[in-house]
PDB file as gemmi writes it, atoms N, CA and C in Angstrom:
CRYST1    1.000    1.000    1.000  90.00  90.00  90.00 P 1                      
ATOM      1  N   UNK A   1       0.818  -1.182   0.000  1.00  0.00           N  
ATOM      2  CA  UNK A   1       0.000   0.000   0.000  1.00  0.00           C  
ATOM      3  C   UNK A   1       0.867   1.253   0.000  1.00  0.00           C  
ATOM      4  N   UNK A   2       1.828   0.892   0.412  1.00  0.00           N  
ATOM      5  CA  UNK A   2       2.951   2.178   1.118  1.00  0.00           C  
ATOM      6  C   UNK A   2       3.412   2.943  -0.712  1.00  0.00           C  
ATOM      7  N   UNK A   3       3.729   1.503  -1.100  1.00  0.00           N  
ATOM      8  CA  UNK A   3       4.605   1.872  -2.676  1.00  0.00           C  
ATOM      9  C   UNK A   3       3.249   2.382  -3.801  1.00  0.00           C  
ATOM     10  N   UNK A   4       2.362   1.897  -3.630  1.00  0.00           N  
ATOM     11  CA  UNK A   4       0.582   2.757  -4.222  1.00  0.00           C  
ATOM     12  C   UNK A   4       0.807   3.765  -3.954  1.00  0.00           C  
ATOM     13  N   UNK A   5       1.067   4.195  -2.567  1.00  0.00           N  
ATOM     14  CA  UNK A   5       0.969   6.155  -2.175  1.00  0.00           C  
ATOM     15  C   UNK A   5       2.139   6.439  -2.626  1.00  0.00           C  
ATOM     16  N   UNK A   6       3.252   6.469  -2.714  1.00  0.00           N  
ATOM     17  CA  UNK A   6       4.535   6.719  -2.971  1.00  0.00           C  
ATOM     18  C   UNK A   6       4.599   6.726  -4.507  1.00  0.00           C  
ATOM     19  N   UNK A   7       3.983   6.006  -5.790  1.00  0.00           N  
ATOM     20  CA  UNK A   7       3.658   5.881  -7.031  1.00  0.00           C  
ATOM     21  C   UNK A   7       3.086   7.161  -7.039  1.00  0.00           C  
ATOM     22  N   UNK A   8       1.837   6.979  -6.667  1.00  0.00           N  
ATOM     23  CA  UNK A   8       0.743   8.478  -6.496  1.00  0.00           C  
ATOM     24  C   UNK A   8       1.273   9.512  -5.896  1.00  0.00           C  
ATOM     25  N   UNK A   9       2.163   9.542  -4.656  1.00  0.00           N  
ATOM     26  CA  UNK A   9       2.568  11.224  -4.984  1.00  0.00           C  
ATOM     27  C   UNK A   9       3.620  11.431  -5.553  1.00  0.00           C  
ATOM     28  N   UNK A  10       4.564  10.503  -6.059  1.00  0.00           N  
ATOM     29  CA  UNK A  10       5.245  10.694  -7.021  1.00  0.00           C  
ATOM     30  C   UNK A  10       4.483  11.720  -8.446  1.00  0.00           C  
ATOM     31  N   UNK A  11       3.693  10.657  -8.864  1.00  0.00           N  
ATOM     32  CA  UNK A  11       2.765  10.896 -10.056  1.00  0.00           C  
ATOM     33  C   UNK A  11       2.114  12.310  -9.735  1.00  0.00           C  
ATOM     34  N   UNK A  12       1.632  12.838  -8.765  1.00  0.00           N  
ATOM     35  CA  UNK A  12       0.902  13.749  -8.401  1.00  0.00           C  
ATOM     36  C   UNK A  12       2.087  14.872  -8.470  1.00  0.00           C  
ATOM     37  N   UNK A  13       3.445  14.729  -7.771  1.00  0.00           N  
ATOM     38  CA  UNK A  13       4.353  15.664  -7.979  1.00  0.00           C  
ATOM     39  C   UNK A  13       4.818  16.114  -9.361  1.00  0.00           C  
ATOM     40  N   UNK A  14       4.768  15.134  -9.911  1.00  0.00           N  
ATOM     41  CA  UNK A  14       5.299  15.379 -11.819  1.00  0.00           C  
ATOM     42  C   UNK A  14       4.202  15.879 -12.220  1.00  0.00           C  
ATOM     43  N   UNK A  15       2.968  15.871 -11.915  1.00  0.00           N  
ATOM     44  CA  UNK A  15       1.884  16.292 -12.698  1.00  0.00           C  
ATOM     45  C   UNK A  15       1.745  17.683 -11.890  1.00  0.00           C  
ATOM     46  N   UNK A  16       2.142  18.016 -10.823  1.00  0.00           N  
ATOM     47  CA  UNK A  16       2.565  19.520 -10.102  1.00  0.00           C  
ATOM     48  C   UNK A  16       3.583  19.908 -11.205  1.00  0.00           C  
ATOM     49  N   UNK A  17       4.085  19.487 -11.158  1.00  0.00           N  
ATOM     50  CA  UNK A  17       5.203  20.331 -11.534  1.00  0.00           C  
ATOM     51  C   UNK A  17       5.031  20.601 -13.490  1.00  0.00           C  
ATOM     52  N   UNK A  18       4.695  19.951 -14.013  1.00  0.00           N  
ATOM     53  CA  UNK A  18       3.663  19.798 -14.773  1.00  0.00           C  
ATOM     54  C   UNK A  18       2.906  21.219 -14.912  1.00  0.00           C  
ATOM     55  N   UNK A  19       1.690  20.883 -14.582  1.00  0.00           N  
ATOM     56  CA  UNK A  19       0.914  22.495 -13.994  1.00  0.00           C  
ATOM     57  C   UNK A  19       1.828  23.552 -13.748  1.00  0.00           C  
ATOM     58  N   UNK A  20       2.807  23.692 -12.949  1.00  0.00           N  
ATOM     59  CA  UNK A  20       3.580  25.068 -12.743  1.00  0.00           C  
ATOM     60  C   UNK A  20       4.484  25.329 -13.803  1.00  0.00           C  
ATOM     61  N   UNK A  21       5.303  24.532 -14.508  1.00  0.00           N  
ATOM     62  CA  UNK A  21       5.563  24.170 -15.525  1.00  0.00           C  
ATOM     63  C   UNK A  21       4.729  25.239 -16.487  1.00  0.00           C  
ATOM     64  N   UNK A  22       3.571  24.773 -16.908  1.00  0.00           N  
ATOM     65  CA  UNK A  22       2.684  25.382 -17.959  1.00  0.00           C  
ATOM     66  C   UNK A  22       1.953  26.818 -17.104  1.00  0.00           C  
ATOM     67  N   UNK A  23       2.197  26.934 -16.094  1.00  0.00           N  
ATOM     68  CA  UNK A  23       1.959  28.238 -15.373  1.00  0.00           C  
ATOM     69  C   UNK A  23       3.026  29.171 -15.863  1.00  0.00           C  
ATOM     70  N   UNK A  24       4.228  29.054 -15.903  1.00  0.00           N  
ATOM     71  CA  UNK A  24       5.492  29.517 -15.654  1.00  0.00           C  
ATOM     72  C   UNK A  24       5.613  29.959 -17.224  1.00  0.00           C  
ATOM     73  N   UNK A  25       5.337  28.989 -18.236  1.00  0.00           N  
ATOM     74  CA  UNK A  25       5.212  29.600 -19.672  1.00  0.00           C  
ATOM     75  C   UNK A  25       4.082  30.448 -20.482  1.00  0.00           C  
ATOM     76  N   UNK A  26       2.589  30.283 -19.508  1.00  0.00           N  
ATOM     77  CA  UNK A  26       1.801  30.851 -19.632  1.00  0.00           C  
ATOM     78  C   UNK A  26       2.356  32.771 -18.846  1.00  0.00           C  
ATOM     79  N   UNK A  27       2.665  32.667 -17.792  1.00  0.00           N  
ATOM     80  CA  UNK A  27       3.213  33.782 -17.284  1.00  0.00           C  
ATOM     81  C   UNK A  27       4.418  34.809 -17.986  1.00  0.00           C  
ATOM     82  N   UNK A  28       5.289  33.639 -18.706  1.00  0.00           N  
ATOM     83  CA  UNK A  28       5.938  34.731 -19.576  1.00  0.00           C  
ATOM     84  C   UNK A  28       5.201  34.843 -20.666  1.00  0.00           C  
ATOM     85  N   UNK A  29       4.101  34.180 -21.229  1.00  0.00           N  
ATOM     86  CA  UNK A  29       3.626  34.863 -22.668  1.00  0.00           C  
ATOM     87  C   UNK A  29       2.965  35.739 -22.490  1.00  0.00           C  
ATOM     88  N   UNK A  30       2.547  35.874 -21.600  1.00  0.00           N  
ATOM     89  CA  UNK A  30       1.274  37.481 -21.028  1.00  0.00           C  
ATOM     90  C   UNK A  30       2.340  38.860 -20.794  1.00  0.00           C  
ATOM     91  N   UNK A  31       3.482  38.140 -20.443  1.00  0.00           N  
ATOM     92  CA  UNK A  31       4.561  39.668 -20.083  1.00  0.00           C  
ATOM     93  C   UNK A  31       4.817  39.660 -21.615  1.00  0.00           C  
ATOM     94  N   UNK A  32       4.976  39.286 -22.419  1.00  0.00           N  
ATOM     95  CA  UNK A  32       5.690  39.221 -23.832  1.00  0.00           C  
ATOM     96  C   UNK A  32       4.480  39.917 -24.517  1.00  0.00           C  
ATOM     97  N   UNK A  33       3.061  39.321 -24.678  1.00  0.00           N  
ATOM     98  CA  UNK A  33       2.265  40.070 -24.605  1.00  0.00           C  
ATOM     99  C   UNK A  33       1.664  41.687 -24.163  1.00  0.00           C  
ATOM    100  N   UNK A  34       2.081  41.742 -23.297  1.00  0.00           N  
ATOM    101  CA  UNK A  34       1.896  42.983 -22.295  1.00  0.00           C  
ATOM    102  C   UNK A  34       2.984  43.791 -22.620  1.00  0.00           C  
ATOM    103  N   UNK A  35       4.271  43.723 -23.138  1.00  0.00           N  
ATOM    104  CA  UNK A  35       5.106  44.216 -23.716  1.00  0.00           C  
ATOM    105  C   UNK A  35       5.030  44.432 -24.844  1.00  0.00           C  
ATOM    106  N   UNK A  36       4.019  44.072 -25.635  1.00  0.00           N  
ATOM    107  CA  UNK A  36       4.353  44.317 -27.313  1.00  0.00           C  
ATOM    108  C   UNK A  36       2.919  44.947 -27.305  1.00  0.00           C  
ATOM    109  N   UNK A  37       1.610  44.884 -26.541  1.00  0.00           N  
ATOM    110  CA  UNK A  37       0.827  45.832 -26.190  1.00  0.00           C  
ATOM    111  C   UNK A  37       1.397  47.155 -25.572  1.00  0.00           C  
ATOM    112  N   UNK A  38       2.125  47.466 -24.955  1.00  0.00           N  
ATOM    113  CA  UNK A  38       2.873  48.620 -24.432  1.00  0.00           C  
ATOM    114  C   UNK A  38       3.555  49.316 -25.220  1.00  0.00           C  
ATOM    115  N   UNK A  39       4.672  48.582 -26.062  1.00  0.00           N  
ATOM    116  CA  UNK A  39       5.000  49.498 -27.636  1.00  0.00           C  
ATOM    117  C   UNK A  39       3.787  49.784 -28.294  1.00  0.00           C  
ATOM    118  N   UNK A  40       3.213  49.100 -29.165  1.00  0.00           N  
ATOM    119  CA  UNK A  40       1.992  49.681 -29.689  1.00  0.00           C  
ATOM    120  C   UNK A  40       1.266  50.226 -29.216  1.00  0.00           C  
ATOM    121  N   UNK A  41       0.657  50.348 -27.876  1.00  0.00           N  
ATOM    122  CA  UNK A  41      -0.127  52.005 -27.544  1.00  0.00           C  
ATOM    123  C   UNK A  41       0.990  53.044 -27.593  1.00  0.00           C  
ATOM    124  N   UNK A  42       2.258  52.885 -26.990  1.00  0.00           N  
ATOM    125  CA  UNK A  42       3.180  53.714 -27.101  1.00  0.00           C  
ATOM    126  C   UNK A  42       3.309  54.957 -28.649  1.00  0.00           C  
ATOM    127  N   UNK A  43       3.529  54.120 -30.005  1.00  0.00           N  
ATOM    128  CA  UNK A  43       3.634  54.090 -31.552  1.00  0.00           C  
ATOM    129  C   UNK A  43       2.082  54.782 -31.474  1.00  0.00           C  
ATOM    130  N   UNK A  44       0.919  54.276 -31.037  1.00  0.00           N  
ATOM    131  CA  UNK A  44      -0.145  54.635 -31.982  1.00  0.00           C  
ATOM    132  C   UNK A  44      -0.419  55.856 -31.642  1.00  0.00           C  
ATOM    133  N   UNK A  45      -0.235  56.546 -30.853  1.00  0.00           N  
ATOM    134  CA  UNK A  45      -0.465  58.421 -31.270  1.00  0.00           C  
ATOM    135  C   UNK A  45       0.127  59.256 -32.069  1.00  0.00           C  
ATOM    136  N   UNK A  46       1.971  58.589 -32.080  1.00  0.00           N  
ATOM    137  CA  UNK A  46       2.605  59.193 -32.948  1.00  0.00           C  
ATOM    138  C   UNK A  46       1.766  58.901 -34.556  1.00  0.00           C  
ATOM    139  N   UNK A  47       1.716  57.683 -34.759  1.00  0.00           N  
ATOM    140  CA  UNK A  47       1.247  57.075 -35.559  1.00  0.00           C  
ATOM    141  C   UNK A  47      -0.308  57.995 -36.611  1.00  0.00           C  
ATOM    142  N   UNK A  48      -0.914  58.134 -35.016  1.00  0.00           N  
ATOM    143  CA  UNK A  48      -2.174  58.841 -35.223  1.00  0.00           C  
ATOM    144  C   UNK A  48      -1.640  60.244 -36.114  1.00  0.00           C  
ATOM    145  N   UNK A  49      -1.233  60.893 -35.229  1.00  0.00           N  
ATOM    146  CA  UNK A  49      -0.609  62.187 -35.703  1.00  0.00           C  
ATOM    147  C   UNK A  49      -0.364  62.235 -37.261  1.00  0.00           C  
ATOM    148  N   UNK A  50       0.396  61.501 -37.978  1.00  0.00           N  
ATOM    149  CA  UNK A  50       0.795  61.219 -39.057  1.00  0.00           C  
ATOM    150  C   UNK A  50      -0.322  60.866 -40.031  1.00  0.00           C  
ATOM    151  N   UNK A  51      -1.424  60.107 -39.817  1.00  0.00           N  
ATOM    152  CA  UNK A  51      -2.212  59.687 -40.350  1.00  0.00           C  
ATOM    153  C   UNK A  51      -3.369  60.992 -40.307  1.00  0.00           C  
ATOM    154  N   UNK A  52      -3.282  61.978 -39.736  1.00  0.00           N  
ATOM    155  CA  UNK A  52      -4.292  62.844 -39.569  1.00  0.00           C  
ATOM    156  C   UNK A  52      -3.846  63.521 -40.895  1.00  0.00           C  
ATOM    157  N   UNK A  53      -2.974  64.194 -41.621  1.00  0.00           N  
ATOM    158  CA  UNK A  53      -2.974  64.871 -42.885  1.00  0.00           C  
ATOM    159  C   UNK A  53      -3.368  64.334 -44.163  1.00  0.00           C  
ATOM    160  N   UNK A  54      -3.104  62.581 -43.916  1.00  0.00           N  
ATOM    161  CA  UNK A  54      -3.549  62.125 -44.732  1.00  0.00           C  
ATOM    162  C   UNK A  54      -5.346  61.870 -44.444  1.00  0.00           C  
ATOM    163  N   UNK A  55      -5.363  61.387 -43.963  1.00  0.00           N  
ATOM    164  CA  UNK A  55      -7.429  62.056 -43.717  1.00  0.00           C  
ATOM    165  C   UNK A  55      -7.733  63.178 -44.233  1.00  0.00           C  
ATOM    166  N   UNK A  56      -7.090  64.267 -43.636  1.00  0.00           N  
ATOM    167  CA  UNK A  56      -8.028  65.262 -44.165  1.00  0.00           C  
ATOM    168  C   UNK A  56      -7.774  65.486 -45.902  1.00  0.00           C  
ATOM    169  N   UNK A  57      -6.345  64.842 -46.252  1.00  0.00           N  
ATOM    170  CA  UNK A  57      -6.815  64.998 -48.005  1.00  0.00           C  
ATOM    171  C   UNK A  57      -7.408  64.084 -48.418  1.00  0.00           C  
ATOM    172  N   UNK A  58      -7.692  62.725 -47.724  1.00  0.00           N  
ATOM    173  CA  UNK A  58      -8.618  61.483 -48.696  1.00  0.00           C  
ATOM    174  C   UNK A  58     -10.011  62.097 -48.443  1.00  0.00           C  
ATOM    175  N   UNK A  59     -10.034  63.224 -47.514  1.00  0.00           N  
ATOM    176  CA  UNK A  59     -11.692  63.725 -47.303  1.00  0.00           C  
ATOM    177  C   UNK A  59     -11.377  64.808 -48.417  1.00  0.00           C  
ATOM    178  N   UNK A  60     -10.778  65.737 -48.796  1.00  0.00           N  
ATOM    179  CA  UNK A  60     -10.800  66.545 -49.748  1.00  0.00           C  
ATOM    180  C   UNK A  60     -10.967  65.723 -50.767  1.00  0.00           C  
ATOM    181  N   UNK A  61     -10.392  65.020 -51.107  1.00  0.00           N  
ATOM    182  CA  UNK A  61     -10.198  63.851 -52.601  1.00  0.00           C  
ATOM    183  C   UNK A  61     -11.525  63.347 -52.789  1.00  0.00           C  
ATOM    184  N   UNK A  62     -12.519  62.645 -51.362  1.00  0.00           N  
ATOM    185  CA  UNK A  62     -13.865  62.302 -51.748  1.00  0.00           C  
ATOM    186  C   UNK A  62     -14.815  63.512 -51.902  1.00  0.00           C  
ATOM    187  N   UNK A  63     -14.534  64.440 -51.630  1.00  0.00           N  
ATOM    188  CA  UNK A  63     -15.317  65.553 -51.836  1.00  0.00           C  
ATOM    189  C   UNK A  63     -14.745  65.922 -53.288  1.00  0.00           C  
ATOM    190  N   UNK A  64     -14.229  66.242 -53.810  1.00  0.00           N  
ATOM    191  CA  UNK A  64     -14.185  66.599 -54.973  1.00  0.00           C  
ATOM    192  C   UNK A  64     -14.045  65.269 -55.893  1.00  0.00           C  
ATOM    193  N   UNK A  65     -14.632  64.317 -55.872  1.00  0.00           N  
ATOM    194  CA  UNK A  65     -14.989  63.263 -56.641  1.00  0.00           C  
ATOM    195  C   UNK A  65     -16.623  63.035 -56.431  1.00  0.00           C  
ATOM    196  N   UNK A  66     -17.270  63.265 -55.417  1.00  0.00           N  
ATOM    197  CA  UNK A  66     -18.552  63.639 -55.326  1.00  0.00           C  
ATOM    198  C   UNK A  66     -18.868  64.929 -56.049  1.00  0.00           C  
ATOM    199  N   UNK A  67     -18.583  65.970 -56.302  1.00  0.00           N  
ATOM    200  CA  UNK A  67     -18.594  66.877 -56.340  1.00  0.00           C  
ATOM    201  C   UNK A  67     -18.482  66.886 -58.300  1.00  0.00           C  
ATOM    202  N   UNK A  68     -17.283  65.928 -58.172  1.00  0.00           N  
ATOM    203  CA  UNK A  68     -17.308  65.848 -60.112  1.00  0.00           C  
ATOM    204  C   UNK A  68     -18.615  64.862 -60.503  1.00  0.00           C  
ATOM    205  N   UNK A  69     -18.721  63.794 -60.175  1.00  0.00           N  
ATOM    206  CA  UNK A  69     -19.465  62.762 -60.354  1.00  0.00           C  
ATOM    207  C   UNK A  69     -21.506  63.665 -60.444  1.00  0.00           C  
ATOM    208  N   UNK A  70     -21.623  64.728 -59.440  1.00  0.00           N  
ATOM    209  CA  UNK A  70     -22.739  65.310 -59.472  1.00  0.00           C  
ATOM    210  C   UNK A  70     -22.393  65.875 -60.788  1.00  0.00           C  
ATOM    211  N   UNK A  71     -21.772  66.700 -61.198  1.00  0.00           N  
ATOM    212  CA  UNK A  71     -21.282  67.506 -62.542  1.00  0.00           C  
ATOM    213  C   UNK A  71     -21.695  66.787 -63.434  1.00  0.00           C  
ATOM    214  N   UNK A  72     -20.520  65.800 -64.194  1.00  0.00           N  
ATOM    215  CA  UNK A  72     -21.222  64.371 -64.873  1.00  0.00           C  
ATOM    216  C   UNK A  72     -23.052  64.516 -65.064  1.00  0.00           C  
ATOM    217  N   UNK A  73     -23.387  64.390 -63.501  1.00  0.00           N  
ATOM    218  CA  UNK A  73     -24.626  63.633 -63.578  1.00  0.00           C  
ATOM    219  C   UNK A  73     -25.076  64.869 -64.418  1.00  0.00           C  
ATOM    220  N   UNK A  74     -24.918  65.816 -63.891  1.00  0.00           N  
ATOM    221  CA  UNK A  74     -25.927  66.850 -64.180  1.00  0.00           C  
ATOM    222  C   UNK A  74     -26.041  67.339 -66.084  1.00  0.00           C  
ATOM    223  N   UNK A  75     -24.541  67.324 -66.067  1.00  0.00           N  
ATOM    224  CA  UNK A  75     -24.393  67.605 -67.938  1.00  0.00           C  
ATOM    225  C   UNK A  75     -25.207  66.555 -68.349  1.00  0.00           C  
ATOM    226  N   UNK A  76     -24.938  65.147 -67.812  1.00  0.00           N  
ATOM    227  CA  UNK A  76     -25.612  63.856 -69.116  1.00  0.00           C  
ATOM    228  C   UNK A  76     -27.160  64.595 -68.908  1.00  0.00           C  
ATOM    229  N   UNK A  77     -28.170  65.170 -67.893  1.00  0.00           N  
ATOM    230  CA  UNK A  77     -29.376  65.349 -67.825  1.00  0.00           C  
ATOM    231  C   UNK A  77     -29.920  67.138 -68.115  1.00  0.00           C  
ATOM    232  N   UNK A  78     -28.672  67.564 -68.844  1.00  0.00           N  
ATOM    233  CA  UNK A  78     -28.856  68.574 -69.492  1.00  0.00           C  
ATOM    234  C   UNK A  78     -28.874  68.090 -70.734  1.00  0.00           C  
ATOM    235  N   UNK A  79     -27.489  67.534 -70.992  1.00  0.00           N  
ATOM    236  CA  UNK A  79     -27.777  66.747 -72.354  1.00  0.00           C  
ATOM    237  C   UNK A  79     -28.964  66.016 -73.100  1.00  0.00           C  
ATOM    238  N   UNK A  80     -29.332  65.609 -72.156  1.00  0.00           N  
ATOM    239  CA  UNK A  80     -30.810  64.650 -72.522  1.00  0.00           C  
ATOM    240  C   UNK A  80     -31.689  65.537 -72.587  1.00  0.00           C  
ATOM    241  N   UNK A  81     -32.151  66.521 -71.822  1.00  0.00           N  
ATOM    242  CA  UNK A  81     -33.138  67.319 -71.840  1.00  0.00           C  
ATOM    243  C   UNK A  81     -33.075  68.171 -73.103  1.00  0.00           C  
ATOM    244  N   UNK A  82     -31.528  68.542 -74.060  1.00  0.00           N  
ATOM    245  CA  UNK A  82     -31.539  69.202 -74.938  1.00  0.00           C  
ATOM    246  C   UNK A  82     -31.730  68.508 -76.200  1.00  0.00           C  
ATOM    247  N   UNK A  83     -31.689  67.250 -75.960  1.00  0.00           N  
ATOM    248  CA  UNK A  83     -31.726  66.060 -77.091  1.00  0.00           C  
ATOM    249  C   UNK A  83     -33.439  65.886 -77.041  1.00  0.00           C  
ATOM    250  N   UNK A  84     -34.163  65.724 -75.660  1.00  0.00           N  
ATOM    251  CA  UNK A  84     -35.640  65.838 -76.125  1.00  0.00           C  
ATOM    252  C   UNK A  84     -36.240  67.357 -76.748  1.00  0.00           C  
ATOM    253  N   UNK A  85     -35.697  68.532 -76.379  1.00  0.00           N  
ATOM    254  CA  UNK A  85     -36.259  69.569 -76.983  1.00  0.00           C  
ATOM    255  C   UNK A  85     -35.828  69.655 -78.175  1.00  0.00           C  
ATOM    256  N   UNK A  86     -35.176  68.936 -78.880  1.00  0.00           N  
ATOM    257  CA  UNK A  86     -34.474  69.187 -80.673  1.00  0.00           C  
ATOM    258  C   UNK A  86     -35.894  68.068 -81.104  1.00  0.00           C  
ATOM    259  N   UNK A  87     -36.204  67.361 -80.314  1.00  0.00           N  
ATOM    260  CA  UNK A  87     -36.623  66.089 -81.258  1.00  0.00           C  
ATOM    261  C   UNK A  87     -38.214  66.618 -81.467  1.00  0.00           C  
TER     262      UNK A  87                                                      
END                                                                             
């Protein structure tokens, strides 16, 4: 019976150690994690900053592509309207 318990906390110790084991690698991937989250909030304002000039010209750029595209619309429905008054 003695060498049963002695098997078992053997077994129970390797399977501890085991568990802390996979504690111990789980614990550094969250700091490795938590570190490469910390650069990147760090980067993303600068980041932001930089990206703000370009916004405000892809908003100029869609505004004056809306802005042509109404034009367009409007000549083809002048056009048409001058093509029904000839006919």
């Amino acid at each position: 019976m003695e060498s049963a318990e002695s098997s078992a906390g053997a077994l129970l110790s390797r399977l501890e150690q085991q568990v802390l084991d996979q504690y111990r690698l789980t614990a550094r991937n969250l700091d490795e994690i938590a570190t490469v989250v910390q650069r990147v909030s760090a980067v993303q304002p600068q980041l932001l900053a930089e990206l703000r000039p370009l916004e405000h010209k892809l908003g100029l750029i869609l505004t004056l592509f809306k802005a042509s595209v109404w034009a367009l619309l409007r000549q083809r429905d002048q056009q048409m309207l001058s093509l029904d008054e000839d006919s």
